[in-house]
C-alpha positions as CSV (number, residue, x, y, z in Angstrom):
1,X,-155.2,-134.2,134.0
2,X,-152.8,-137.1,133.7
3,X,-154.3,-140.1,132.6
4,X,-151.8,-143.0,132.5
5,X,-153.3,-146.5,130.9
6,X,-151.3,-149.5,130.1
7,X,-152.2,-151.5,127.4
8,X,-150.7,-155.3,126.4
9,X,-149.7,-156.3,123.3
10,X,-148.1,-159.7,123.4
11,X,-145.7,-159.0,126.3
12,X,-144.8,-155.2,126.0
13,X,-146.9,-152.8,127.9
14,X,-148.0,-149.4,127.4
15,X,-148.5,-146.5,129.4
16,X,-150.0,-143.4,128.3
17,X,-149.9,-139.9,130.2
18,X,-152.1,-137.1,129.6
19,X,-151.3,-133.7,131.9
20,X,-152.9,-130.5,132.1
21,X,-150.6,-127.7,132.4
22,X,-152.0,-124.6,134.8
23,X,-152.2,-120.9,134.1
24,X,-150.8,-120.0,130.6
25,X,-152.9,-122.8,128.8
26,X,-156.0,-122.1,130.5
27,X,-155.0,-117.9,129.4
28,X,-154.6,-119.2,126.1
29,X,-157.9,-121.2,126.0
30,X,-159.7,-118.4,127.1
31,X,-158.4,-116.5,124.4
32,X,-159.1,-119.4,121.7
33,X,-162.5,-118.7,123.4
34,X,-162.9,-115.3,122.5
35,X,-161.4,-115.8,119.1
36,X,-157.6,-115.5,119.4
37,X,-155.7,-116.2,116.1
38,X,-152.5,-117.7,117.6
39,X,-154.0,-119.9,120.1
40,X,-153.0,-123.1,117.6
41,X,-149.8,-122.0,116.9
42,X,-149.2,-121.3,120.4
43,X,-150.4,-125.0,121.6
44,X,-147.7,-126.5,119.2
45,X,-144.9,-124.8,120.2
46,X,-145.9,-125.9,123.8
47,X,-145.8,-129.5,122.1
48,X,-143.3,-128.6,120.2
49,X,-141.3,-127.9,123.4
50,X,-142.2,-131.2,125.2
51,X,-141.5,-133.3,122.2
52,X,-138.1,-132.0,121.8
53,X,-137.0,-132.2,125.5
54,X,-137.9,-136.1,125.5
55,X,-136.0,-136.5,122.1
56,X,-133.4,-134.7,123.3
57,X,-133.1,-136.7,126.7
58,X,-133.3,-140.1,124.7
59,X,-134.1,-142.2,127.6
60,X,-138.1,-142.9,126.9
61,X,-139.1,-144.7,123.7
62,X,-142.3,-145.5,122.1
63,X,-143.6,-148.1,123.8
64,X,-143.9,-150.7,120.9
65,X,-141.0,-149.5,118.0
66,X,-138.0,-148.8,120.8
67,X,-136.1,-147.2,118.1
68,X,-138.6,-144.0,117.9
69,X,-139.2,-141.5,120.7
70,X,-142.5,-141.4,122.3
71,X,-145.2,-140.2,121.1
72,X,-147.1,-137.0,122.2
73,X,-150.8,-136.2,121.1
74,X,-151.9,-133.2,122.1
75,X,-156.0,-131.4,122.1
76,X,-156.4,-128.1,123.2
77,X,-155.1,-127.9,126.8
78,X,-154.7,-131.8,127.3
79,X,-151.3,-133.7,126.2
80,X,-151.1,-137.3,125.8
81,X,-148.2,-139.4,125.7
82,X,-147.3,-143.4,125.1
83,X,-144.7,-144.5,127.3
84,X,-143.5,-147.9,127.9
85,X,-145.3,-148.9,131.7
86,X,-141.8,-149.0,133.1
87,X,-141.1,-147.2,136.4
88,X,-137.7,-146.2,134.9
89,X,-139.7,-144.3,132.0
90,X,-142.1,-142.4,134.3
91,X,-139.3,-141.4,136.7
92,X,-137.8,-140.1,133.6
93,X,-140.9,-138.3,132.1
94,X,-141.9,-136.9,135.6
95,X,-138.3,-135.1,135.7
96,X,-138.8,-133.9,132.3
97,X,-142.0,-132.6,133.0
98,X,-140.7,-130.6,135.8
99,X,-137.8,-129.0,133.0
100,X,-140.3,-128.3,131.2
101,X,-142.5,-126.6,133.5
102,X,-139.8,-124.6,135.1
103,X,-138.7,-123.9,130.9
104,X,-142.1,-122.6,129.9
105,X,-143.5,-121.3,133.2
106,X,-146.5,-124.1,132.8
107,X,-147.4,-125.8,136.0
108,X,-148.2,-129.4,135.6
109,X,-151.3,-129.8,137.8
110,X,-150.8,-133.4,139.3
111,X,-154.0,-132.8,141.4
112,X,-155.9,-133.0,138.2
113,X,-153.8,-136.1,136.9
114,X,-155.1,-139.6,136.8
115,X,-153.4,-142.7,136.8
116,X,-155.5,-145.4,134.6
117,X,-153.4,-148.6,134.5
118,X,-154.1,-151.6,132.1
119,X,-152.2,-155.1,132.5
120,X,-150.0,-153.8,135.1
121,X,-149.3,-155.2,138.5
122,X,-150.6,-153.7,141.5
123,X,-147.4,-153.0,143.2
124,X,-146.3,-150.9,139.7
125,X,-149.6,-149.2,139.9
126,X,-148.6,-148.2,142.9
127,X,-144.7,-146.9,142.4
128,X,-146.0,-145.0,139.4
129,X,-148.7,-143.5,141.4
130,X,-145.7,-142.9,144.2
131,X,-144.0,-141.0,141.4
132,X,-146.5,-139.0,139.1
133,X,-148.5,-138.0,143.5
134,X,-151.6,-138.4,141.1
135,X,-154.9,-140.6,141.6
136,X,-155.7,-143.9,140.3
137,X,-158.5,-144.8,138.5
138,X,-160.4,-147.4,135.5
139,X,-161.4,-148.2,132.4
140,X,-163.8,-146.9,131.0
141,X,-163.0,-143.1,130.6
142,X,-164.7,-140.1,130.0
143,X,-162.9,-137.6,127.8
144,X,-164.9,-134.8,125.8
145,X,-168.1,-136.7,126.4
146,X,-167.1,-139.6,124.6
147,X,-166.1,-143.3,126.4
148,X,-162.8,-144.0,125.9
């Protein structure tokens, strides 16, 4: 799932992506499932992974302190990252998702990923959605059962 959502605060903007990644995490959930012991350790080296390819690369900042890298949340198999709603940043991020999916073997499922912009123009919508080949979609969200 990639869920994208732009938030204002004064005049910066925010953008947020959340992606499922395919085949090993949904192994490794199943295993969590059944009682695995290194299913959490596994999950952050994954993060682990993705945080330090976007250090590494430099280029996308947290969207409201520019001097720190982007931040990366991440629950079970769903990953969440603030971005700044800039179609420089998610050109950027959607290359470095596909080093780190061809890194770790994790396919990024785009098919499941959802765009959910906030304060953001209709023709950005549209170039990230051009970018990320994900859907569009509102506030408010679903997400474990709870409204976002």
């Amino acid at each position: 799932m990639v869920l994208v959502d732009q938030v204002a605060s004064q005049d910066v903007h925010v953008s947020s992506i959340s992606k499922r990644s395919a085949r090993t995490l949904d192994n490794m959930q199943t295993r969590a499932a059944t009682g695995g012991p290194h299913f959490p350790y596994l999950s952050l080296l994954v993060a682990d992974v993705l945080q330090a390819l976007i250090n590494h690369d430099g280029s996308i900042s947290h969207p409201l302190a520019p001097e720190r890298s982007c931040p990366i949340l991440q629950y079970a198999d769903d990953t969440l990252l603030l971005i700044p709603a800039e179609l420089g940043a998610v050109q950027t991020l959607e290359s470095l998702l596909d080093q780190f999916s061809a890194a770790t073997g994790l396919k990024i499922n785009y098919h499941k990923s959802t765009l959910v912009p906030m304060h953001s123009s209709e023709a950005a919508c549209s170039q990230f959605k051009a970018v990320l080949q994900c859907k569009v979609d509102s506030f408010p969200q679903v997400y474990l059962g709870l409204p976002l």
